[in-house]
N, C-alpha and C positions, 0 to 999 in steps of 0.2 A: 413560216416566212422564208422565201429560197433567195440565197443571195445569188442576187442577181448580177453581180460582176463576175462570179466564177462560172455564169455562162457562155456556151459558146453562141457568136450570132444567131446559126438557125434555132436554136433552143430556147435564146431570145424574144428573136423574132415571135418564135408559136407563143409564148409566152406574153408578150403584149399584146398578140391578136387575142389571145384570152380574156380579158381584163377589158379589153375595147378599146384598146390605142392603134391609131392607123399607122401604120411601120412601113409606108411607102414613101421610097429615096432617104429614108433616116439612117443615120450612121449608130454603130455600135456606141458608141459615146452620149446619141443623142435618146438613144430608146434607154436606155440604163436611167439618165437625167429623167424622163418623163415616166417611169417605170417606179422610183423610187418617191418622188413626186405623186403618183397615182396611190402608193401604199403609206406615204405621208397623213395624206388626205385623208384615206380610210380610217386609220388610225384617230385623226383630230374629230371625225366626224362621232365618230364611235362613243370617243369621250365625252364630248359634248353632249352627246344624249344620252349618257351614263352606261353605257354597253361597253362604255371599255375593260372590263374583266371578263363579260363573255367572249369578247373579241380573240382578245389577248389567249382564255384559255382554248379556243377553237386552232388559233394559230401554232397552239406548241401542241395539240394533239395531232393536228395535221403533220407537225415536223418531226410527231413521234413516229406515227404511221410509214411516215417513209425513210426512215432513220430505220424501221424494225425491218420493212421490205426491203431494204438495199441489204439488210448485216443478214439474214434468211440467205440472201441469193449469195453473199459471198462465204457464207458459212457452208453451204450444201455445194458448191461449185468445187471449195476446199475439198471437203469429205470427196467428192467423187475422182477430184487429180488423186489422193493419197490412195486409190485403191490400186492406184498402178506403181505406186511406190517399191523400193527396193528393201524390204523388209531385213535384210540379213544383220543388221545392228540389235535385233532381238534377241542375239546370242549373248550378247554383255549382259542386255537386260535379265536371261535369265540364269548368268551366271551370279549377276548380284538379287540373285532373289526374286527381280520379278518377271510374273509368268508372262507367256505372249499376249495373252487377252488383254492384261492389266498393263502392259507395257501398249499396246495398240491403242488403247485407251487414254494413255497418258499425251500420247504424240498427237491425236484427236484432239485434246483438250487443250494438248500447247499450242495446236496450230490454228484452231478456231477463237482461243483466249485471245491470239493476239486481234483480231477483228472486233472484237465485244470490247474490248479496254478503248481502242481505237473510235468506236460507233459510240461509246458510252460518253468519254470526254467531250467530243465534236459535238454532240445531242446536246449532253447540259452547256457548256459555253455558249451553242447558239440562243439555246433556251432564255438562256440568263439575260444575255445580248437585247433579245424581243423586249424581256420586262423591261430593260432600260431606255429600250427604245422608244414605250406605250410612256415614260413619263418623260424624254426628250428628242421627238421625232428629227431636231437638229443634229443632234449626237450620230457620230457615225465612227469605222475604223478608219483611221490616220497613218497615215508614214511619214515620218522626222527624221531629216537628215542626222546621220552621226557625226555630231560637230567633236567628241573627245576623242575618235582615232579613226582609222582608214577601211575598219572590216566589223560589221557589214559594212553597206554605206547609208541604208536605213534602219530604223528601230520602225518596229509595228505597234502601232496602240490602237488596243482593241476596243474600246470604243471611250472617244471622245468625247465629253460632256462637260459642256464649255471649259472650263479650266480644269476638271476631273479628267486625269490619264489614266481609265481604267482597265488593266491586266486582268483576264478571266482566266483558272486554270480548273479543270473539274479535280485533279489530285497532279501534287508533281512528288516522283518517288523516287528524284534521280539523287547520286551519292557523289557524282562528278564534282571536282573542286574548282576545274574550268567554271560551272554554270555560274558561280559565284562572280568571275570573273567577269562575264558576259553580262551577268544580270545587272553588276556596280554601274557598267560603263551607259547601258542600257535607262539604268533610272536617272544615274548624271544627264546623260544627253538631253532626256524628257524634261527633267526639269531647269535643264540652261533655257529651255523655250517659254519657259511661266507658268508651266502647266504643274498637277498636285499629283504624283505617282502614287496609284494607289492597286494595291494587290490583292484581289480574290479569290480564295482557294477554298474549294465545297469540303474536300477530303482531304486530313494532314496523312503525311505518312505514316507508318508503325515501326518502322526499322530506324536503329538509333540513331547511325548515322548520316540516313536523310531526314531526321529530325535537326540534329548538327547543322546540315544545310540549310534548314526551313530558319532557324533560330538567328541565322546570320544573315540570311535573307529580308528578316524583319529588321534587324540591325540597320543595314544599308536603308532601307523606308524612310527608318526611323530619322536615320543622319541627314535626310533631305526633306525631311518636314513632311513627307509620305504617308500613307496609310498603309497597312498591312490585316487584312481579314481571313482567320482559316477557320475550316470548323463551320462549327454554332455560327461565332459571327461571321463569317462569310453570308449565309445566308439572311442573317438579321437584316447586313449591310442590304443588300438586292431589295428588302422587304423594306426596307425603312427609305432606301437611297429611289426607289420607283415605286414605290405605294402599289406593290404585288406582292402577296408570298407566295414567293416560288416554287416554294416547298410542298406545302399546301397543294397549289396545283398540281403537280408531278405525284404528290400520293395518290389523289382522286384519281388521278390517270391510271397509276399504276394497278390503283383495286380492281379499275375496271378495266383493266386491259391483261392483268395477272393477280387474281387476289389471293392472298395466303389462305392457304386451309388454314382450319382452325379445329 
């Protein structure tokens, strides 16, 4: 499913000629409207004739496939700037022991890791997004003014469902005591509007101190009548909250797309 607002017009445009919507004198505003409208409909029709899990899982393969072609092209683009890199900091490395290979190696793997954490999050958040979408084609992401202080000036909620403010995170493994900060202000505002803050996270962290975070994180949920799902129930939430296991699909995907030996 490609959202369709972080397109640019001609990307658009090719993109409703696709699908069969006529994009003559329409404004960017008005193709996006009849664009989402067009994959509404899909969606309801789908269900209606009980194809909505085939549907649904054709959609997050498709969003696998080009989630894996984009991280390829940026992972091998990487690898080929770093051959012209200035390698002389391999002297530390093998003064603390490690050799140039396994040091070359290491820089290889910090600089294509940060792409794969980056591609891995974005994949499952949208993924997740799709299933909540196949049980409320209404639901969509929201911007809320910050009515409790001046910065930002909006909170983002990541998809609306009717009174559900639902936050997707695939893992958050930050140790910052700011986030706390931003996060309090963030659920306050959400729910000065009536809406029910609710946090989803597929992966908790491992490190103690962004557990510390995660724990106070739930805290603040809690104080506003919120939900908070990491883990297990993260995903139960998604399986129970849209009548998808998400999980489920993304294995099936994963055997046949990477299967563990065995």
């Amino acid at each position: 499913m490609i959202k369709i607002e972080r397109l640019k017009k001609a990307e658009l445009v090719s993109y409703c000629e696709e699908i069969g919507i006529n994009t003559s004198g329409k404004s960017k505003d008005i193709l996006i409207e009849e664009a989402v409208e067009y994959g509404n409909n899909e969606i309801n029709k789908a269900i209606k004739n009980g194809n909505g899990l085939s549907l649904l899982t054709k959609k997050i393969e498709a969003l696998a496939e080009d989630y894996s072609s984009n991280l390829d092209i940026k992972i091998q683009g990487r690898k080929e700037e770093m051959k012209a890199d200035d390698n002389s900091h391999y002297l530390i490395y093998r003064v603390l022991g490690i050799s140039q290979e396994e040091g070359r190696l290491i820089d290889e793997y910090q600089n294509t890791g940060r792409f794969l954490y980056k591609y891995a999050g974005s994949f499952l958040e949208e993924a997740a997004t799709i299933c909540l979408k196949f049980n409320n084609t209404s639901g969509s992401k929201t911007l809320v003014k910050n009515n409790q202080g001046t910065r930002p000036k909006t909170f983002e909620i990541d998809f609306l469902d009717n009174n559900d403010a639902i936050e997707i995170k695939w893992r958050d493994a930050t140790t910052d005591g700011d986030h706390i900060t931003k996060e309090h202000t963030r659920v306050k505002a959400i729910e000065s509007y009536g809406y029910t803050p609710i946090r989803v996270m597929f992966y908790y962290p491992q490190r103690e101190q962004a557990k510390k975070i995660q724990e106070t994180l739930k805290t603040i949920y809690d104080g506003v009548n919120g939900k908070y799902f990491a883990g297990d129930d993260a995903w139960n939430f998604i399986a129970e909250h849209s009548g998808y296991d998400l999980k489920k699909i993304l294995v099936d995907i994963a055997n046949k797309r990477t299967p563990i030996d065995e």
